[in-house]
N, C-alpha and C positions, 0 to 999 in steps of 0.2 A: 573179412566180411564178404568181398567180391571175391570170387572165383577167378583166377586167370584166365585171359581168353572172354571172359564175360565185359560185356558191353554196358555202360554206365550208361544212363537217359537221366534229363533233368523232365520232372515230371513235371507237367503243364494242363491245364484243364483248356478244353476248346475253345471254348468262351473268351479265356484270357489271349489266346493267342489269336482269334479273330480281331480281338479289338486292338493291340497291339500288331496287326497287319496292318489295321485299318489307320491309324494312327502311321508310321512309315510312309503309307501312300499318301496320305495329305500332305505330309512332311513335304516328300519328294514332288507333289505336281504343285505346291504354293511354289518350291524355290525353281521349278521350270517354269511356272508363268510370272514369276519374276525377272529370271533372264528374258523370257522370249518379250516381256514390257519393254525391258531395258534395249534390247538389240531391236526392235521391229520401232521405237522412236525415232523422229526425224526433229526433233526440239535443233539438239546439238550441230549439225548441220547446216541448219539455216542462218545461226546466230556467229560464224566465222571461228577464226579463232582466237581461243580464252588469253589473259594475261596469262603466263603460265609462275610468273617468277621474278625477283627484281635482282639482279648480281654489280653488288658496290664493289669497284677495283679501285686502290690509289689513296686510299684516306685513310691518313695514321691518326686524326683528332677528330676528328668532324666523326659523332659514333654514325653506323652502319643505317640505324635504327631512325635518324634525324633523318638521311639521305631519302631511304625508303619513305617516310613520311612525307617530304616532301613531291615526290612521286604521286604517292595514294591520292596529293590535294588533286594534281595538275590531270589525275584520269586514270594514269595507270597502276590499277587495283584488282585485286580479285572481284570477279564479279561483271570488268569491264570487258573488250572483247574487239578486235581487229575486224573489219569486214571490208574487203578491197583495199581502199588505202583509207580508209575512215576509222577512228576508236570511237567505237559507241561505247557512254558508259548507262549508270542508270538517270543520269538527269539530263545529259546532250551526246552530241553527235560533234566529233572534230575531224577536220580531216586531219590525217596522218601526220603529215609535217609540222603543220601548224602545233601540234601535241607534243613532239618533240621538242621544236622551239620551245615552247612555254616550259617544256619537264628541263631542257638546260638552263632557263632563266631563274627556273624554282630550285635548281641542285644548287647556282652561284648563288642565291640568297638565304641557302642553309647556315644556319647560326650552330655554335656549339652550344649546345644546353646551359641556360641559366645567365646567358654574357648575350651580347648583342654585336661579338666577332664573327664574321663571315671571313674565314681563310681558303676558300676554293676560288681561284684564279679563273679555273677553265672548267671544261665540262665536256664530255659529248656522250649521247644518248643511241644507242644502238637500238632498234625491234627487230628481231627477227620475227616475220611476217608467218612462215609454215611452223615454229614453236609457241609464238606468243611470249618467249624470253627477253625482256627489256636489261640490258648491260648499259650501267652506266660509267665512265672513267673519268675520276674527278682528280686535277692535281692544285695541294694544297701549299700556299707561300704565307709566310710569317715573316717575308724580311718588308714587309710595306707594311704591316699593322703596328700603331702607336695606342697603347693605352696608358691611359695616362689614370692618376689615382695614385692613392697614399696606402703605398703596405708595410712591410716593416723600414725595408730598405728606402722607403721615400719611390719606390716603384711597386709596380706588379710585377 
């Protein structure tokens, strides 16, 4: 059908292809005045820096997910946010330390789901302050807890 050498063109009427320019260019200057929103805001800056993360080390029963929970009550959550030595969340303002203390008081009072055992001895609570990454190191002892109750064996 085509000749060699002969040049193929997909035929297009003007019309269409006006409006299909037209159409690209909106494309392209919504998603550059979306960046240029995003970059020319000053919101993120003033508000310090975000919780970025919570990283449980050292707990073989106590699940991950308890730890973290218990965190989220004491402040540090998404949403919440470091400024100087202060954690602002959205209902108060603590300072620094004092939020620590409480997130190791709240790790040692972590229960394992469904039982009313708290086997976390120790605690301590790391923020790095330029990440917003909260590390927590909790070590867990089972030779002090006595439960007592009737299972097969006349123990649990």
């Amino acid at each position: 059908m085509h000749k060699i050498g002969e040049r193929m063109f997909i035929k297009i009427r003007r019309d269409t292809l006006i409006i299909l320019l037209l159409a690209f260019m909106l494309i392209v200057s919504g998603r550059v005045m979306t960046y240029m929103s995003y970059a020319s805001s000053t919101d993120v800056g003033d508000q310090g820096v975000q919780i970025s993360g919570v990283m449980v080390k050292g707990n073989d029963i106590v699940p991950t997910d308890s730890i973290k929970t218990s965190l989220a009550d004491v402040g540090f959550r998404a949403g919440s946010y470091i400024q100087g030595d202060t954690l602002v969340t959205s209902k108060r303002k603590v300072p620094l330390n004092e939020a620590i203390d409480n997130a190791k008081q709240a790790v040692l009072l972590t229960t394992i789901p469904g039982t009313q055992i708290t086997p976390i001895v120790a605690a301590d609570v790391e923020v790095n302050k330029d990440t917003g990454a909260v590390t927590v190191n909790v070590i867990e002892d089972f030779s002090n807890i006595h439960i007592s109750g009737q299972g097969l064996n006349g123990t649990y």
